[in-house]
FIVEXNU-352123 format. One record per residue (C-alpha): residue in one letter; x, y, z. Coordinates in pm, whole numbers, plus 50000, padded with zeros to 5 digits. Example, Ala and Ser with C-alpha at 12.3 -4.5 7.8 and 13.67 -1.06 7.14 Angstrom:
<rs>
a512304955050780/s513674989450714/
</rs>
This chain:
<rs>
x398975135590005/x399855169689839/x402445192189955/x403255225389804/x405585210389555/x403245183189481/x399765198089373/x397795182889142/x397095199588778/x394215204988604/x393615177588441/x396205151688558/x395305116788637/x395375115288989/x392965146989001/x390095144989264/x387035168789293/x387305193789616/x384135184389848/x382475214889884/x379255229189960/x376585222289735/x375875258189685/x379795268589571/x380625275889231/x384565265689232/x384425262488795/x387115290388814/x388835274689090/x388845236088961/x389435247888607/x387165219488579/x383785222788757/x382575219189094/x380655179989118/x377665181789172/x376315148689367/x372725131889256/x371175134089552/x371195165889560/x369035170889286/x366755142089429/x363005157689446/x361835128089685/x362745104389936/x362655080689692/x365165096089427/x367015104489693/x367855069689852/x368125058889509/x370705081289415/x372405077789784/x372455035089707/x374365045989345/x376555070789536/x377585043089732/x378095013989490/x380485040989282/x382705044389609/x381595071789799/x380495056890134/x380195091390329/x379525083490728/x378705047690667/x381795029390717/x382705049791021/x378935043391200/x379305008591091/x382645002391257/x381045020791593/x378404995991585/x380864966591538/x383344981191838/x380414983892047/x378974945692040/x382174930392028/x383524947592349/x380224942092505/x380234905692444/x384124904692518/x384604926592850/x383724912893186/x380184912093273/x379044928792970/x379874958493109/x380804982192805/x377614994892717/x376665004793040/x375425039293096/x378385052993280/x380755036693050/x379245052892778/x379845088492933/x383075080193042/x383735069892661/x382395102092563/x384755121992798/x387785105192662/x387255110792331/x386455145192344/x390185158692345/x390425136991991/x387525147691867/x388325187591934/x392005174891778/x391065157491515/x388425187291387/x391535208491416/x393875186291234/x391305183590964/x391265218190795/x395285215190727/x394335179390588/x392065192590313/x395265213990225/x396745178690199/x399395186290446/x399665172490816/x400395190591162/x402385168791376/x402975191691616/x398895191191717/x400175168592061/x402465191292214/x400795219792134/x397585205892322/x399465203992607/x400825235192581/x398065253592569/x396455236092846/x399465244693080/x399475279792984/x395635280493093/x396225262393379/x399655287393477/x397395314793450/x394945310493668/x397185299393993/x396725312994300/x398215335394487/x399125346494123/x398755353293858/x395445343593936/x393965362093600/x389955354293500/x389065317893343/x388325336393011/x391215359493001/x393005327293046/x391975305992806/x391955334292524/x395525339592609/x396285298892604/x394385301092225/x395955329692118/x399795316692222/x399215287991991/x397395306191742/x400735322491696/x402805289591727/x400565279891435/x401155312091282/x404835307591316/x405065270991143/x402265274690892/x404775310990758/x407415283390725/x405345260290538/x403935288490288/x406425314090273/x409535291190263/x408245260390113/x409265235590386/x407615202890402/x404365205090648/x405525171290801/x408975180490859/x408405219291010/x405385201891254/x407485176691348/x410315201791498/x407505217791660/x406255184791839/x409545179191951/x410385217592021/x407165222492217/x407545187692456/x410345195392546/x409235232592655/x406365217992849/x408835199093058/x410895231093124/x407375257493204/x406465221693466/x409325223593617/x411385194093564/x409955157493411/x407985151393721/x405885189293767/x402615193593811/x399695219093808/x396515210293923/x392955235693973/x390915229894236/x387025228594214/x386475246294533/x387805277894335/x385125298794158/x387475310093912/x389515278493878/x386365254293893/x385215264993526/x388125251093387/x387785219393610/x384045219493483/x384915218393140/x384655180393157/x383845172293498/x380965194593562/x377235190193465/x374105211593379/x371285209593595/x368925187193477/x366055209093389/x368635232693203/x369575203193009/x366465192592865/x365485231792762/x368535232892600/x368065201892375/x364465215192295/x366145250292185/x368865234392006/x365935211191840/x363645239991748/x366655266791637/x368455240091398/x365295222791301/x363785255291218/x366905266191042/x367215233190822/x363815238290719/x363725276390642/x367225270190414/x365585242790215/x362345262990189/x364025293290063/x366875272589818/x363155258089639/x361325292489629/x364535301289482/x364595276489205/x368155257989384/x368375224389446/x367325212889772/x366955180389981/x362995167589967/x361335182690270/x360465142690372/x364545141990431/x364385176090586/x361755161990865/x363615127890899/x367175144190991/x365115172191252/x363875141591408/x366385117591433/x368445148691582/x365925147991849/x365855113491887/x369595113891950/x369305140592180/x366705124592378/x368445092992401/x371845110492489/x370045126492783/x368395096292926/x372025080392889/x373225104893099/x370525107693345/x370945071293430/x374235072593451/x374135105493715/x371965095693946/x369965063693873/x366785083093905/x365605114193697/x365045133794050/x368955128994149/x370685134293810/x372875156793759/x372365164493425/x373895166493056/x378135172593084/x379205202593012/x381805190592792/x378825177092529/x377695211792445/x381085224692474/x382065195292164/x378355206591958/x379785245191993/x383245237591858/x381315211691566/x379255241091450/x381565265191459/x383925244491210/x380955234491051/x380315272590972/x383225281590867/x384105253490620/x380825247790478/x379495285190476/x382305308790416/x384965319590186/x387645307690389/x385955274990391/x385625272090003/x389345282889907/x390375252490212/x388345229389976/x389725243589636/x393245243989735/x392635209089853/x391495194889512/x394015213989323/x396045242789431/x397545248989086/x394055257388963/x393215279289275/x395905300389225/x395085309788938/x391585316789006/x392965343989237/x392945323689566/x396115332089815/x397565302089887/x400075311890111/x397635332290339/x394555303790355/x397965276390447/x398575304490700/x395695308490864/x394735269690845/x397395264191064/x396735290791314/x393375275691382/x394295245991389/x396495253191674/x394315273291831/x392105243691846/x394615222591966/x395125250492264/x391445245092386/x391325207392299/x394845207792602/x392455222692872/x389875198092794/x392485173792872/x393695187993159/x390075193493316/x389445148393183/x392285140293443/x390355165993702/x391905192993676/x395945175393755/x398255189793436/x401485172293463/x404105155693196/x402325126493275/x399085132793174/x399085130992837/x402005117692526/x401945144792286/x402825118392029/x400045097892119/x397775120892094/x399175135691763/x398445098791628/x395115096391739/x393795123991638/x394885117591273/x393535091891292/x390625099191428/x389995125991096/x390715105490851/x389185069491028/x385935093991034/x386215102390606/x388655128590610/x391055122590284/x394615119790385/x394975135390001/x393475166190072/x390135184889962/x387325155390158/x386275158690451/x383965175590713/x384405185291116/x382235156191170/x384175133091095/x386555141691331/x384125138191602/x382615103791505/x386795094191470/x387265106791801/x384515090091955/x385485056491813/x389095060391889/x387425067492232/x385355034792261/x388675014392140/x391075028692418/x388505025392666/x387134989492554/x390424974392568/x391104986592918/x388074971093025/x389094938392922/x391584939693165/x394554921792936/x397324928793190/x400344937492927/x398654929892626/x396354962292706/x398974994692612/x399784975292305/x396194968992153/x395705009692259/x398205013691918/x397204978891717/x393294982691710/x393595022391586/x396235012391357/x394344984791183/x391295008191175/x393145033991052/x394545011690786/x391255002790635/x389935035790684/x392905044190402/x391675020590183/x388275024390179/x389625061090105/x392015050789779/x389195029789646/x386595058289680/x388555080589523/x388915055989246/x385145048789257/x384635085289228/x386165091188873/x383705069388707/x380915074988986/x377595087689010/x378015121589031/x377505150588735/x379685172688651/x378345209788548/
</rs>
């Protein structure tokens, strides 16, 4: 990992190439150049899973080893839990609930991890910004709107992320060390703004105002609603993915072969499909009692393409992945470290904020200092980014990883309760993660390694 006083220069042995967007010139920013992977200058299906099978052997395994391990979790708990019970249909969205607050962590914690810094402080700040939300919107008062409330919760720890990410840039402090104040600071806050080590705030559904928080997890789209939205969100991307690839080839840019192009639009319906009928069987047993798709899944796809955005498609999003891969080398390029560290943090505690009321609304709608351990939860979701592909060295890694971490840190925690182990069960919550976590490191050293004498060109 790479702290301010610990960049890596042009040129120096342990140097890594920034993952970036295939369409980002970073040559002044690497002092090297930007690499540019085979595949992407496959022209058919064929090149392209030939160049994806070299990618691999050189060390660059991508999604795989994180959809692999899924698929592993998932038949050994089903064989292994009582009555075969995991995969179950309402298991499954129960699974998915859980491991929403790590996934909306996790895709937080990853944009200061391409810096190649950590946020410790992501646990207690979750919780703080869910009990600001939930503060907010008591009755008699304050009683203030849903959204009023949860733009004020975002915005507190935007500036608590403000506040340590200053510290971090401007005075040269050690991420780990100014975060780790913070977690500490901040729980011990949240007990004081509860009320003592045993307070409690709770919404109720029955409240218009209060039951959209409530909903956030809890609540479900009518069914009809559900399946029009996965046939816009089918057509709009699909239609997008294609249009992009069509224009990048008009244009004389490299672009995926149009067979891939039609493959991914329609194994993202096929997953959509599948996720609905999931949830439909799950709701009501029948497709005329259902209650529909969660709220909380769109809710997760918003926040995923909204960090997907502004990673992969802005300028914010390239200096996060230059700085990353060597900071030396982006400064003088004319990038501003100290204001990209700043901001990184900000949003990452501003998604933090959001991923608290998610919590909060999990454990329907009961906020107490027993609902969540901010430590806990700083763990998992760290290691939910970097079990997923994020780097722990800084300048790899993409918001979805973070949610397929999260939703296999999910299936763990939930898989070993199941089992019903008595006391063994709170200690295999920490062991399994950990030893995931652990390979998930090494597959990450030895990639990198792979990578220097990979398959890849360099322009």
């Amino acid at each position: 990992m790479t702290g301010i006083q610990g960049d890596l220069k042009p040129g120096a042995p342990g140097e890594t190439a920034a993952e970036v967007p295939q369409d980002v010139d970073l040559t002044a920013a690497t002092g090297d150049a930007a690499a540019v992977p085979l595949e992407i200058m496959a022209q058919s299906l064929g090149e392209y899973l030939r160049a994806w099978w070299q990618k691999l052997k050189s060390g660059d395994s991508g999604l795989l080893p994180v959809l692999v391990a899924m698929v592993i979790v998932a038949i050994a708990f089903e064989v292994l839990t009582p009555e075969n019970a995991y995969l179950r249909p309402s298991n499954l969205v129960y699974i998915f609930g859980l491991s929403t607050v790590y996934m909306v962590l996790a895709m937080g914690e990853i944009v200061v991890l391409l810096l190649g810094e950590l946020d410790l402080s992501v646990g207690a700040v979750a919780l703080m910004g869910g009990t600001i939300a939930y503060k907010l919107i008591q009755q008699p008062s304050p009683n203030w709107p849903w959204w009023l409330a949860i733009l004020t919760s975002l915005v507190c720890c935007g500036v608590i992320g403000g506040l340590q990410g200053s510290l971090v840039a401007l005075l040269r402090i050690p991420a780990f060390v100014v975060t780790l104040a913070g977690q500490l600071l901040f729980t011990g806050m949240l007990v004081v703004i509860l009320g003592g080590a045993d307070g409690s705030l709770s919404v109720s559904p029955a409240d218009p105002n209060q039951s959209v928080l409530y909903n956030l997890v809890q609540g479900s789209i009518d069914p009809v609603v559900s399946w029009v939205i996965l046939a816009v969100v089918v057509v709009g991307f699909g239609t997008m993915m294609w249009l992009r690839a069509s224009e990048r080839r008009r244009s004389g840019l490299v672009a995926p072969p149009a067979s891939l192009t039609a493959i991914k639009i329609g194994l993202m319906a096929a997953v959509g499909v599948v996720l609905l009928i999931v949830c439909s069987v799950n709701r009501g047993g029948v497709f005329a009692t259902i209650e529909g798709l969660p709220w909380v899944i769109p809710v997760v796809i918003v926040i995923l393409g909204l960090w997907t955005v502004l990673l992969q498609q802005t300028r914010f999003g390239r200096y996060v992945y230059a700085i990353g891969g060597s900071a030396e080398a982006a400064r003088r390029a004319g990038v501003s470290l100290r204001g990209i560290r700043i901001w990184s943090f900000v949003l990452c505690s501003a998604t933090a904020g959001f991923a608290g009321i998610l919590l909060g609304s999990f454990y329907y709608g009961q906020y107490s200092t027993n609902v969540g351990d901010p430590g806990q939860l700083v763990l998992y979701s760290i290691a939910a980014a970097v079990i997923g592909g994020t780097s722990l060295f800084g300048g790899r890694g993409k918001p979805i990883h973070g949610v397929l971490g999260g939703l296999l840190i999910g299936g763990i925690a939930y898989g070993v309760s199941l089992m019903n182990l008595g006391s063994l069960s709170i200690p295999l919550e920490y062991i399994l993660p950990g030893a995931v976590l652990l390979l998930a490191v090494l597959v990450d050293v030895l990639s990198r390694r792979g990578a220097r004498t990979g398959s890849v060109i360099r322009v």
